[in-house]
C-alpha positions in Angstrom: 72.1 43.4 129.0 74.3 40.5 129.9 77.5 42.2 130.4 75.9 44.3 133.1 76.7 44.9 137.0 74.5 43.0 139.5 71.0 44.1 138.7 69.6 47.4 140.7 66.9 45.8 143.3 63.5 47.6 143.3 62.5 49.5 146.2 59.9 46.8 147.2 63.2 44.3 148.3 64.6 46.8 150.8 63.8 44.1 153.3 65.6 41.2 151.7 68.1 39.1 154.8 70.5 37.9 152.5 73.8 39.7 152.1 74.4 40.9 148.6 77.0 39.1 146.8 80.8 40.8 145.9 80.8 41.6 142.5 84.2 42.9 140.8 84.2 46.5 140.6 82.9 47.7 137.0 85.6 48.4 134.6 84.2 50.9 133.0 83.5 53.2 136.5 85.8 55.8 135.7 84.5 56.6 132.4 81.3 56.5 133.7 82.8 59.1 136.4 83.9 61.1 133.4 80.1 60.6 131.8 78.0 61.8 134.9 80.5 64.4 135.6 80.2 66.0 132.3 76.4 65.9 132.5 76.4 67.7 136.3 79.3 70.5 135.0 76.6 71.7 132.4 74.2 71.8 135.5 76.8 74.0 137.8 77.4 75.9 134.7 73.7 76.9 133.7 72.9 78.0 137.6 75.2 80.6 137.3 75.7 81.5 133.5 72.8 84.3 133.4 74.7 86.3 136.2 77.1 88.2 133.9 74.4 88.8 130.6 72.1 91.0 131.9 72.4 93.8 130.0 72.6 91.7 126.5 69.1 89.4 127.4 67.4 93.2 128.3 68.4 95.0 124.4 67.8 91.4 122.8 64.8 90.2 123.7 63.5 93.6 126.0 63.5 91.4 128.9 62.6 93.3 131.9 64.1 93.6 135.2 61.4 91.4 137.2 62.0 89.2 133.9 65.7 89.0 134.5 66.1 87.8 138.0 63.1 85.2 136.6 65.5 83.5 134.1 67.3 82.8 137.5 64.7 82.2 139.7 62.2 79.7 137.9 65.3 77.5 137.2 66.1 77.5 141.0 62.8 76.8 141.8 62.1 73.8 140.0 65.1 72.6 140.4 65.5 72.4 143.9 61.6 71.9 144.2 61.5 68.8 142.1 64.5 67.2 143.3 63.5 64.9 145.7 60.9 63.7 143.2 64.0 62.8 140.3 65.6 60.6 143.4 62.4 58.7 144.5 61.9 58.2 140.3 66.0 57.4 139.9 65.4 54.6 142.7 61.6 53.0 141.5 62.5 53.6 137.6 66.2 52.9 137.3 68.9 55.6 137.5 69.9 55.1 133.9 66.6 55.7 132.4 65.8 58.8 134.7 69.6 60.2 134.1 68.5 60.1 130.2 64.9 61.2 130.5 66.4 64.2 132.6 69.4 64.7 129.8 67.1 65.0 127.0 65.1 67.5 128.5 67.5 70.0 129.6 69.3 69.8 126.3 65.8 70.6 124.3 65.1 73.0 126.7 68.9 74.8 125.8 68.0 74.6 122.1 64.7 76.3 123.4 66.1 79.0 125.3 68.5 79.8 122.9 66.0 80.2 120.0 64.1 82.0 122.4 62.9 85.8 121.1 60.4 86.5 123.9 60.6 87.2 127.6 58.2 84.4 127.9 59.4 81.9 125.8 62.8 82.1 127.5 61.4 81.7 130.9 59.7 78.6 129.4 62.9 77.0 128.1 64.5 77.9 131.9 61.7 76.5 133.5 61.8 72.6 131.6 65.8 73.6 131.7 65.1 73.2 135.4 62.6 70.1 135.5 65.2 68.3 133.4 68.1 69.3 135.8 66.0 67.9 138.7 65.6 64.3 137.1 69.5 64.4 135.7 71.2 65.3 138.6 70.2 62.8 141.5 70.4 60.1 139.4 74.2 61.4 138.6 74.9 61.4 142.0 73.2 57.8 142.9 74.9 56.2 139.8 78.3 57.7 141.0 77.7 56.4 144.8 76.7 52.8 143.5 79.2 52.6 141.1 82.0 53.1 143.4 81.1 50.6 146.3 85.2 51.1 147.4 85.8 53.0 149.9 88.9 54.3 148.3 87.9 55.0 144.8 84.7 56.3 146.0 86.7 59.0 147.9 88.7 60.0 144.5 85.1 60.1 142.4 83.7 62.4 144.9 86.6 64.3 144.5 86.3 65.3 140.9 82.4 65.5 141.3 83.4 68.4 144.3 85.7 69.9 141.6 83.2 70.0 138.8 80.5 71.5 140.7 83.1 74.7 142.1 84.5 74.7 138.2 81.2 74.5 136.8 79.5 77.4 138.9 83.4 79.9 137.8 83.1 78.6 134.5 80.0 79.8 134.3 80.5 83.3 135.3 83.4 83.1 132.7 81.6 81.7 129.8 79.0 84.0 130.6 81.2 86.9 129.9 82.7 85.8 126.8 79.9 84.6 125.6 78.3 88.2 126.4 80.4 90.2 123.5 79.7 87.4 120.8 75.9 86.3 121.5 74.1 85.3 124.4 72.2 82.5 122.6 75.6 80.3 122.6 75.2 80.6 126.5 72.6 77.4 125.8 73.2 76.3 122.6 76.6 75.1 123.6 74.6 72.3 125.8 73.3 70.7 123.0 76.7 69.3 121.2 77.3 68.9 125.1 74.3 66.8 125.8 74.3 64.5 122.6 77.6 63.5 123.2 77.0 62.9 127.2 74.2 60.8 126.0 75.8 58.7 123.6 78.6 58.4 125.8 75.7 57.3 128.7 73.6 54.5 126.4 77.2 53.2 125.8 79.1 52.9 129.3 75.9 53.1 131.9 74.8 49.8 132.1 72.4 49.8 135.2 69.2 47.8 134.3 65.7 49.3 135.5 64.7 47.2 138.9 63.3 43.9 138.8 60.1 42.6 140.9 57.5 44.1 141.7 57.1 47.9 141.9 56.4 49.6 144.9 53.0 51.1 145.8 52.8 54.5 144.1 52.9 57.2 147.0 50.9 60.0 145.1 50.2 61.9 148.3 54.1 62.5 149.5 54.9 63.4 146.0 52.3 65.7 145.9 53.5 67.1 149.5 57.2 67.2 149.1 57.0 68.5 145.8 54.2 71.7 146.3 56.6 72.0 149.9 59.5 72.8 148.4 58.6 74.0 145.5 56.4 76.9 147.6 60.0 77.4 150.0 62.4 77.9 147.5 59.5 80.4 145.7 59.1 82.0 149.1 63.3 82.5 149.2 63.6 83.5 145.9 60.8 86.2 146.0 61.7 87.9 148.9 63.8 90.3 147.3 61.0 91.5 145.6 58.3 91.3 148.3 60.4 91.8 151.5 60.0 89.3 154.3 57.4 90.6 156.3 55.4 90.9 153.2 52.1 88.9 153.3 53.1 87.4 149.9 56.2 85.9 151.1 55.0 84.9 154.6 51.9 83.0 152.9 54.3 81.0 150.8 56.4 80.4 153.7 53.2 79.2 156.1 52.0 77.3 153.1 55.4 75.7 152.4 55.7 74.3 156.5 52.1 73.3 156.4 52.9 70.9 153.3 55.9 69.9 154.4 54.8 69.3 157.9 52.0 66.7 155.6 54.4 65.3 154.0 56.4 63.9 157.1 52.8 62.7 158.4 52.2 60.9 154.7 55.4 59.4 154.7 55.6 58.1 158.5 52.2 56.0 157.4 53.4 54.9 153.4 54.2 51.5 152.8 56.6 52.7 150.1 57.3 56.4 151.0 59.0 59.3 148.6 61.4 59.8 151.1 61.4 56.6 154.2 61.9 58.7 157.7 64.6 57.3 158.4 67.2 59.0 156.1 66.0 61.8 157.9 67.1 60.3 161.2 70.8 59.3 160.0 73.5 61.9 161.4 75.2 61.0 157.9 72.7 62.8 155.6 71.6 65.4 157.9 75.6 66.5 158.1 75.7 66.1 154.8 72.5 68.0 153.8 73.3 71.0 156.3 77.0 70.9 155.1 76.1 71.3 151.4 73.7 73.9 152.2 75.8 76.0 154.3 78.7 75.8 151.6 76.1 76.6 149.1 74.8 79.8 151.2 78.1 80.8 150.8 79.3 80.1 147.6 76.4 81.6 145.3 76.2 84.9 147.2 80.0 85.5 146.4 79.4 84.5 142.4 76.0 86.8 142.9 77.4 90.0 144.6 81.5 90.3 143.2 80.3 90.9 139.5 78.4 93.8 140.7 81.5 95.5 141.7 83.6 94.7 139.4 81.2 95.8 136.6 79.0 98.6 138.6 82.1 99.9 140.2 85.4 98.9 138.8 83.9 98.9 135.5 85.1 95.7 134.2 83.1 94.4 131.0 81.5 90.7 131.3 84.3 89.1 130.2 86.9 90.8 132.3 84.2 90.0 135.1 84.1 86.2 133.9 88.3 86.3 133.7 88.7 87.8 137.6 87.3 83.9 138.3 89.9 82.0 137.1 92.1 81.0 140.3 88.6 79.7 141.7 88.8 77.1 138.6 92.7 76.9 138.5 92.8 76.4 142.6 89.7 73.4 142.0 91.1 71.8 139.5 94.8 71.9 140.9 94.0 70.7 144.4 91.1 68.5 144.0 93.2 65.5 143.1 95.1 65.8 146.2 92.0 66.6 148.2 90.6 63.5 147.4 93.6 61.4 148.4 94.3 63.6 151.6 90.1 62.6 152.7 91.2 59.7 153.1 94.2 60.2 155.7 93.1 63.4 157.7 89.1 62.0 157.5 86.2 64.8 156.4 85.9 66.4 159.7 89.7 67.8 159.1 89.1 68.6 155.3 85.7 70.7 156.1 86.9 72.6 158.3 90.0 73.9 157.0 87.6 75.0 154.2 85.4 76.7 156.3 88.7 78.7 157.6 89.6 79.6 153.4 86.0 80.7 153.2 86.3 82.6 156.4 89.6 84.7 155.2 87.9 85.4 151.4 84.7 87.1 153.4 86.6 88.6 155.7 89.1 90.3 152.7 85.1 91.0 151.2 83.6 92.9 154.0 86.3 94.8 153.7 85.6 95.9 149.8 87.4 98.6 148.9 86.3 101.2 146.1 88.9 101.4 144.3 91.7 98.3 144.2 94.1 96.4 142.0 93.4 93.0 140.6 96.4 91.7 141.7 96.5 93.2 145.0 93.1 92.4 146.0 91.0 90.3 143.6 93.3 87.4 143.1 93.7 86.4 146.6 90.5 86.9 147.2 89.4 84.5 144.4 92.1 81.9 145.5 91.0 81.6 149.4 87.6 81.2 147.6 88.6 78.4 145.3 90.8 76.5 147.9 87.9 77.0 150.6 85.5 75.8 147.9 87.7 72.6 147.4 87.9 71.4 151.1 83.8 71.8 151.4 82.7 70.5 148.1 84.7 67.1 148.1 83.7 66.2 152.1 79.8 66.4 152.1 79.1 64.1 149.8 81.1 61.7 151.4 79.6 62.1 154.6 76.1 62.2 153.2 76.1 59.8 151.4 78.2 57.2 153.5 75.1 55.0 154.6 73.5 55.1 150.7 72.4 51.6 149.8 71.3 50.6 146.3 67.8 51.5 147.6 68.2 54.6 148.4 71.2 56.0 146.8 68.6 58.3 144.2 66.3 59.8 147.1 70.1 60.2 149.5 71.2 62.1 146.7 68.4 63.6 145.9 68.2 65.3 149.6 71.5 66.7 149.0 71.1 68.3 145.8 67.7 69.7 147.3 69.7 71.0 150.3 72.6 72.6 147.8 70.2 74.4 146.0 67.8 75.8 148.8 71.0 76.8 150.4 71.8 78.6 147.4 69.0 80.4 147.1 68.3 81.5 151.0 72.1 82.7 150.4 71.8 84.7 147.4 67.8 86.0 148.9 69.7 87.1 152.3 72.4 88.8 151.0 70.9 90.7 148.1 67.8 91.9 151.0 70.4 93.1 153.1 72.8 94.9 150.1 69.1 96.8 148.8 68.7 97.5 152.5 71.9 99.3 153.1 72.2 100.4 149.9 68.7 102.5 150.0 69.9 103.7 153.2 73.3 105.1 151.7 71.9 106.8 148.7 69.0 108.3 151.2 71.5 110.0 152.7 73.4 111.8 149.9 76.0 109.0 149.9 77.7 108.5 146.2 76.4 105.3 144.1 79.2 103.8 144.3 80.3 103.7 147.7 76.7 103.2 148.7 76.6 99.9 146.5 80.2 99.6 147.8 78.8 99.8 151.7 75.9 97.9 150.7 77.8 95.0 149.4 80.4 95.1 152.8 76.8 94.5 154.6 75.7 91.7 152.4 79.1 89.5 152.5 78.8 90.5 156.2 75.9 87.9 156.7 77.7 85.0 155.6 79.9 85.3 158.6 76.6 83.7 160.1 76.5 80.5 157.9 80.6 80.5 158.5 79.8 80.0 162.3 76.7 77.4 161.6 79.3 75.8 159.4 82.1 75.3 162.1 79.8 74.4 164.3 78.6 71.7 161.6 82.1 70.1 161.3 82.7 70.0 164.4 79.2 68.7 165.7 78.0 66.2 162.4 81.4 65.4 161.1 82.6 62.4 162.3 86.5 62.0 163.2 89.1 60.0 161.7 90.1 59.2 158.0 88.2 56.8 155.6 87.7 53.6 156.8 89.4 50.9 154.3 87.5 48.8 151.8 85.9 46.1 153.7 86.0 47.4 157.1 82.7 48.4 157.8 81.3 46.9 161.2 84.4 47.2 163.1 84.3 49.5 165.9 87.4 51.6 164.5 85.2 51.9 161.2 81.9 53.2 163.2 84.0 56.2 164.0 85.2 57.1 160.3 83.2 58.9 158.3 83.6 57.1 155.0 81.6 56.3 151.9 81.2 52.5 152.3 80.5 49.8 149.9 77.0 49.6 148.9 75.7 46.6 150.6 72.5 44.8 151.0 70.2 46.8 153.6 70.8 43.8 156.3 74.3 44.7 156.7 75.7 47.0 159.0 75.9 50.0 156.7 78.8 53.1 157.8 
């Protein structure tokens, strides 16, 4: 391709000395913005689509209950258990080829689910929904971060990525619940158009070749660890709803998980090409990052999770009333993202994360105290907007942060580790919450208590717990978050830019990098 960028290095020149040369900045980046994007908004929107279209999957196909939370579960599962696989293979393969591999899959796997007739055979389609979602949504995020190496601009593409992740996760709740009266199978089908166009759009405008050299030695033992690890904790998570926590099910899977996991760090510390080099691991960067995205994560998905059981168990709303009530979460994303983006770069992450944290904090706050009978306007719509402007100020900043030492290198496997942390964060959320709402709710109902102010008091308890990951998260912003706004294109290595957390150029390993 002789139009192309400078080539992506392989893995195996992660030692080269000399500094990589300053090539202009790609003009086609922000269509390729627009490309990637697209591709991770049908991702948001699939992880939260099913929560709204329960009762239509149960008289259409006779999908149980245990089969229900399933067509949830086994796409979280492989999703967030194959992630860190899909980085490493972004990084050794190429992100381009990995980005379409992953894209062709999940859009199959939408025709798949919406020609679906059996319990089984939609599970199926979910579960290759979710392998494909693994590959196509690290190498997104590593084509984003290495095709923005200015500071700047790499601020404003976080920004809309922030924005389509919130509006993808509402929109999904939304389109579940129109799609709900018409028929459930659009829920899927509608990726397809989606992904043939996403892919044209891709072989046209993403132009990164697959590395040159020599490939790396193949490291078949910390795939094997990292992948059976997380798969076994986010099963673990995800089942103990069913199985409790004490249950011997749930505490083998756990056990199992740390053992494999506690392998894998022992694999990699001895690899001479590791899945994951130790020393990400090591970088206050990603690890504020990771922990911010899963925090924000363990407390978005519980709130899209528990509301719609209130407003349709309770209030009575129909799925696409329930899907409506979500709007100011979109409207207050896509309305204050563009201005998040630019205000990063003045007030600095640590600012911007925390004054999300505070919106997040007044929405559960107005939640544990859930009334059972209420107004839209009176209670609902704030509710949904401190939700939607809280989402805004967390989204946009951890990506930044995590990603602010991501060379060419490592940009799949960086972003890999916090797309693994968003969706294990999601899931520990929504497990949490939903073990204590059964709790109290059992409790309630044991004592003679109506239905709906026991699911009412149960769901008070649930959204009670997050006040926990609101604390962890202060404490993460304050602790992890650097001060300071963005340091300025070209500034990396001063002393003044050490202390801003910003998303650097992409330069060669041998530079100083954040």
């Amino acid at each position: 391709m002789k139009n192309d960028p400078a080539p992506e290095r392989g893995t195996a020149h992660a030692g080269a000395s000399a500094p990589a040369a300053t090539a202009p900045p790609d003009p086609r980046r922000w269509w390729v913005l627009g490309v990637i994007s697209l591709a991770q908004f049908v991702i948001a929107i699939d992880s939260s689509v099913v929560n709204v279209m329960g009762p239509e999957l149960k008289d259409a196909i006779g999908l149980s209950t245990t089969g229900l939370q399933w067509v949830m579960n086994i796409y979280v599962l492989l999703f967030g258990g194959l992630l860190l696989l899909g980085g490493r293979l972004a990084d050794v393969l190429g992100r381009r080829l990995v980005f379409l591999a992953g894209l062709v899959l999940f859009t199959l796997a939408s025709l798949g689910a919406g020609l679906a007739d059996s319990e089984g055979t939609l599970l199926t389609a979910r579960a290759l929904q979710g392998i494909g979602a693994a590959a196509l949504s690290p190498a997104s995020l590593s084509i984003l971060v290495t095709t923005f190496p200015d500071t700047k601009e790499r601020a404003k593409a976080f920004g809309v990525w922030g924005a389509v992740i919130g509006i993808g996760a509402s929109t999904g709740t939304i389109l579940g619940g129109a799609i709900a009266n018409v028929d459930w199978r659009w829920a899927f089908w509608i990726n397809v158009p989606v992904g043939l166009l996403v892919g044209a759009a891709a072989l046209a405008l993403i132009k990164a070749p697959r590395p040159s050299g020599e490939r790396p030695a193949k490291d078949l033992a910390g795939a094997v660890t990292a992948t059976g690890g997380l798969l076994l904790l986010v099963y673990a998570i995800v089942t103990s709803g069913d199985h409790g926590w004490t249950d011997w099910r749930t505490l083998g899977a756990f056990a199992a998980a740390a053992a494999l996991l506690v392998a894998f760090v022992v694999v990699e510390g001895r690899s001479k090409a590791p899945l994951v080099p130790l020393r990400l691991f090591r970088s206050r960067s990603v690890a504020a990052g990771g922990l911010g995205e899963f925090l924000t994560a363990a407390i978005m998905m519980p709130i899209f999770f528990l509301l719609p059981l209130w407003m349709q168990g309770v209030l009575g709303y129909s799925p696409l009333r329930t899907g409506l009530a979500y709007l100011p979460v979109s409207i207050a994303l896509m309305v204050l993202a563009p201005l998040a983006s630019t205000l990063i770069g003045r007030t600095g992450p640590r600012n911007m994360y925390l004054a999300g944290t505070v919106a997040l904090a007044g929405c559960v706050v107005m939640l544990i105290g859930l009334p059972v009978h209420t107004g839209y306007w009176s209670f609902l719509l704030p509710a949904t907007t401190l939700f939607g402007v809280g989402l805004v100020f967390c989204l946009i900043p951890t990506p930044v942060v995590g990603t602010s030492e991501a060379t060419e290198e490592d940009a799949g496997t960086t972003s890999a580790l916090l797309n693994a942390s968003t969706q294990i964060g999601a899931a520990f959320g929504i497990a949490v919450a939903v073990t204590v709402l059964n709790h109290k709710t059992a409790s309630e109902a044991a004592h003679g208590v109506a239905p709906d102010v026991a699911l009412v008091n149960g769901l008070q308890s649930a959204f009670a717990v997050l006040l926990v990951f609101l604390a962890l998260s202060v404490l993460t912003g304050l602790l992890g978050f650097r001060r300071g706004p963005l340091a300025a294109a070209g500034t990396q290595g001063t002393p003044a830019a050490e202390e801003a957390t910003a998303a650097p150029a992409v330069q060669s390993p041998a530079q100083t990098v954040g």
